[in-house]
Backbone as a printed PyTorch tensor [residue, N CA C, xyz], in Angstrom:
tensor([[[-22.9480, -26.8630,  -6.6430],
         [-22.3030, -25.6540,  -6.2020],
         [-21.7870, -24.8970,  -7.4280]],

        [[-21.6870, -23.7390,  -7.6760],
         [-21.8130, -22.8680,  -8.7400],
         [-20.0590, -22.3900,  -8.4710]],

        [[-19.1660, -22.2030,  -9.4320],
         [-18.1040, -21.9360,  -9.0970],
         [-17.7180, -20.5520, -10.5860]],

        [[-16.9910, -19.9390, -10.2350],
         [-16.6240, -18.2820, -11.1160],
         [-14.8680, -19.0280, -10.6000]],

        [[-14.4420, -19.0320, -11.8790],
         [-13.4370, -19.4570, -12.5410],
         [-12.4180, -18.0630, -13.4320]],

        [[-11.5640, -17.4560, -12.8840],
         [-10.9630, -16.6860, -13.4290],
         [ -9.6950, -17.3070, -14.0370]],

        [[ -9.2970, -16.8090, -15.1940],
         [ -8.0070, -17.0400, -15.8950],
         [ -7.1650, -16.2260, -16.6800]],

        [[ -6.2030, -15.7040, -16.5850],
         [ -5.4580, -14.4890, -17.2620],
         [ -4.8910, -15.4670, -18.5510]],

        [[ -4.6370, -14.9740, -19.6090],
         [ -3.8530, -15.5150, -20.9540],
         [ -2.6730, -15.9760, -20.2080]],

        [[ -2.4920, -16.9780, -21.5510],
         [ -0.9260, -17.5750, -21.5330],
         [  0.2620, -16.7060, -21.8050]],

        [[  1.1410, -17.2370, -21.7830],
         [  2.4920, -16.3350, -22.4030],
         [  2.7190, -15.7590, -23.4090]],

        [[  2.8100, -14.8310, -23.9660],
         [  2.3130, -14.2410, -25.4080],
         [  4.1660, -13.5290, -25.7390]],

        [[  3.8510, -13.4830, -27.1600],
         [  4.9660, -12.9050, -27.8780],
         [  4.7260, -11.0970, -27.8610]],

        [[  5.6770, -10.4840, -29.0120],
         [  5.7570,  -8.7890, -29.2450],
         [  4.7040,  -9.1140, -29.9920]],

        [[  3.7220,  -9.9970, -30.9710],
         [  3.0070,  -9.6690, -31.8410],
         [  2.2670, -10.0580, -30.9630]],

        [[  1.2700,  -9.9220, -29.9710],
         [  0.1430,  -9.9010, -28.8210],
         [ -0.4200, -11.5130, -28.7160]],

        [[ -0.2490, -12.4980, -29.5460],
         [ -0.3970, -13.7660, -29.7550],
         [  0.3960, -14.6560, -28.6140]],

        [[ -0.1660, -15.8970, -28.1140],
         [  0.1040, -16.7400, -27.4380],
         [  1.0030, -17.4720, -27.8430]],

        [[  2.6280, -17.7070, -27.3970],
         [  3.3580, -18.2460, -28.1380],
         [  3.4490, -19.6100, -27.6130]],

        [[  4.2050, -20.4130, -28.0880],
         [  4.5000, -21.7930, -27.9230],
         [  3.9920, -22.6200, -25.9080]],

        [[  4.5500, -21.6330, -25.3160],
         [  4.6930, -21.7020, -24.0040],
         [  3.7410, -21.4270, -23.3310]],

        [[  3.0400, -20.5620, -24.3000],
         [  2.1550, -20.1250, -23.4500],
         [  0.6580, -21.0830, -24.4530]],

        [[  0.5020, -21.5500, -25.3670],
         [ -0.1360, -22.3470, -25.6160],
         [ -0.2670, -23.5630, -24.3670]],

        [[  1.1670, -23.9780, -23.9870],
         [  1.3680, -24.9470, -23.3170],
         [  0.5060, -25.0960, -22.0350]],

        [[  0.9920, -23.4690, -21.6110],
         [  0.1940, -23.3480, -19.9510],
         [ -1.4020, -23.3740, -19.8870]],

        [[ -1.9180, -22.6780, -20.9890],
         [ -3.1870, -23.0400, -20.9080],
         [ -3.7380, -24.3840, -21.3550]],

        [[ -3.4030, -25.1730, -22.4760],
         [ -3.6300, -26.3460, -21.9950],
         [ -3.3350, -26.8640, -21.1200]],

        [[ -2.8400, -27.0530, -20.6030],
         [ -2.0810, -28.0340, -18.8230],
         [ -3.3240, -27.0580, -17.9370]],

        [[ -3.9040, -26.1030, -18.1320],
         [ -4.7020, -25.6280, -17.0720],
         [ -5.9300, -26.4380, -17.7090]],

        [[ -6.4760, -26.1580, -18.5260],
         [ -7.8560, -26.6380, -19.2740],
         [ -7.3740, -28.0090, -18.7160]],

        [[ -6.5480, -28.7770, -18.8700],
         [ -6.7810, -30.3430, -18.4560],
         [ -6.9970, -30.5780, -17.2470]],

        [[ -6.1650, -29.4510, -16.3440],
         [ -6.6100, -29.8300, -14.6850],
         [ -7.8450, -29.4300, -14.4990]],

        [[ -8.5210, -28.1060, -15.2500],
         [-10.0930, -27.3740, -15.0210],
         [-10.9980, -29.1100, -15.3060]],

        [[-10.5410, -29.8140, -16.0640],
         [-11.9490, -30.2520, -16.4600],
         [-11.9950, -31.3180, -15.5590]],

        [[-10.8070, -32.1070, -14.9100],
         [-11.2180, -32.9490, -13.6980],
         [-11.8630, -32.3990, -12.5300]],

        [[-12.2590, -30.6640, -12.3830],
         [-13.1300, -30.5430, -11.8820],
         [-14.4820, -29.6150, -12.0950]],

        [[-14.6310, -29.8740, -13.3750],
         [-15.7870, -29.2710, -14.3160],
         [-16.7850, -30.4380, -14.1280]],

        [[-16.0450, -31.7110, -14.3940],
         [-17.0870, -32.8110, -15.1100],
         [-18.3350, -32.6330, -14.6050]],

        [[-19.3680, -32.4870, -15.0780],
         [-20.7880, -32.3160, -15.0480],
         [-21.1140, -31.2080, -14.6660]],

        [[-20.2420, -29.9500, -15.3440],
         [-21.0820, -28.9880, -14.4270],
         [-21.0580, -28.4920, -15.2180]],

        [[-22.1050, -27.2710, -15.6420],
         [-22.5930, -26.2180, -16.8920],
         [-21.2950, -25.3390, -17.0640]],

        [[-20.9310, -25.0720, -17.9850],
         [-19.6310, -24.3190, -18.4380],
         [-20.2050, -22.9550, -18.8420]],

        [[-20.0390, -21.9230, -19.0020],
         [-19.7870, -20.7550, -20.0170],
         [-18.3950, -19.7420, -20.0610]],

        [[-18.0680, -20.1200, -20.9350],
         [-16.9280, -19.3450, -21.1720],
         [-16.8930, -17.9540, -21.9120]],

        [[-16.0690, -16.5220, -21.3620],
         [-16.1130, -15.5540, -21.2490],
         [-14.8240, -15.1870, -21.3210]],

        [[-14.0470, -14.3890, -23.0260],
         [-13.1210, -13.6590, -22.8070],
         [-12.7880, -12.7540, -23.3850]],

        [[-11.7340, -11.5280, -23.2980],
         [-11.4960, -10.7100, -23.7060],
         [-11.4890, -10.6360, -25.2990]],

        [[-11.1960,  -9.8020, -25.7850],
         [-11.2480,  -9.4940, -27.8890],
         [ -9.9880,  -9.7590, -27.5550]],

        [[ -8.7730,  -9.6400, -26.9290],
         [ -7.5280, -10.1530, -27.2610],
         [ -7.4210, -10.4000, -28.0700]],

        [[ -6.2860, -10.5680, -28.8080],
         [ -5.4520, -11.8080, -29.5090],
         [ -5.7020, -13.0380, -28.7590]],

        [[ -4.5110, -13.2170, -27.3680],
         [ -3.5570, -13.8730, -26.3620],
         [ -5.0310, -14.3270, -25.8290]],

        [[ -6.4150, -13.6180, -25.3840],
         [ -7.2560, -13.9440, -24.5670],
         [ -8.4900, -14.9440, -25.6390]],

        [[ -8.7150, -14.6560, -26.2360],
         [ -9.0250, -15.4510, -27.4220],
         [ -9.1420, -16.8880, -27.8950]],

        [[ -7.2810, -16.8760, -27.8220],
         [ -6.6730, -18.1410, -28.3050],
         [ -6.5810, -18.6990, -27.1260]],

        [[ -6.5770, -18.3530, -26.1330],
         [ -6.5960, -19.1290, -24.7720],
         [ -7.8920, -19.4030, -24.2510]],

        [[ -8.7870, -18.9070, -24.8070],
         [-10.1770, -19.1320, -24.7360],
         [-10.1470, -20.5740, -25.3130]],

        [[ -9.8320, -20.3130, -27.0230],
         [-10.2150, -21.2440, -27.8860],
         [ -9.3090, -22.9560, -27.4970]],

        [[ -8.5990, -22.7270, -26.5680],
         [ -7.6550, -24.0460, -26.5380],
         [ -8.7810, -24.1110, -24.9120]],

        [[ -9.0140, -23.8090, -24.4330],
         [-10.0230, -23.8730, -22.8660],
         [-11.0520, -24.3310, -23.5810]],

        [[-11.5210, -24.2510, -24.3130],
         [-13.1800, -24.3820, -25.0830],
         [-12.6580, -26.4330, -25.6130]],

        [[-11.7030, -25.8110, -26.6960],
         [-11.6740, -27.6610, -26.9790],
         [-11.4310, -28.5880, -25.7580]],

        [[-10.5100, -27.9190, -25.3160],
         [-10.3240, -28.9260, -23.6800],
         [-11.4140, -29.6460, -23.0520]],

        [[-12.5410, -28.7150, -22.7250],
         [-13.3760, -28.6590, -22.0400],
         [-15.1090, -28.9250, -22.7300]],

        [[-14.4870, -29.0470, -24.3880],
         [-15.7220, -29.3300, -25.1660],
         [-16.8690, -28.6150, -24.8920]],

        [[-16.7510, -26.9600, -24.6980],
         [-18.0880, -26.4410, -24.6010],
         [-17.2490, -25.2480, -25.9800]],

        [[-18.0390, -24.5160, -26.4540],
         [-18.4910, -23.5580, -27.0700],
         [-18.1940, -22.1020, -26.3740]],

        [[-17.3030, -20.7290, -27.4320],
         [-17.1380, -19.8050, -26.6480],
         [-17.6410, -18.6710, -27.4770]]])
């Protein structure tokens, strides 16, 4: 079954960057995504952000695919 996975950035500071907290939330999401990823084709898709970016890039190691 094919699933479309939406995710808005983490908590970000005045300088447009993902701060501490919001690092946090997207990992704790990437760890729950991948107990129900396991075996299924990934592609990940996000904004030029800053905030969307870096929340990409912490979703990508989580999840060991490439963004």
């Amino acid at each position: 079954m094919k699933k479309l996975v939406i995710i808005r950035h983490g908590a970000y500071g005045n300088d447009g960057c993902l701060n501490e907290f919001g690092k946090g939330q997207i990992k704790s999401l990437a760890e729950k995504l991948r107990e129900h990823m396991s075996g299924d084709k990934v592609v990940l898709l996000s904004s030029t952000a800053n905030r969307a970016r870096q929340s990409a890039e912490i979703i990508s190691s989580v999840l060991g695919v490439e963004h």
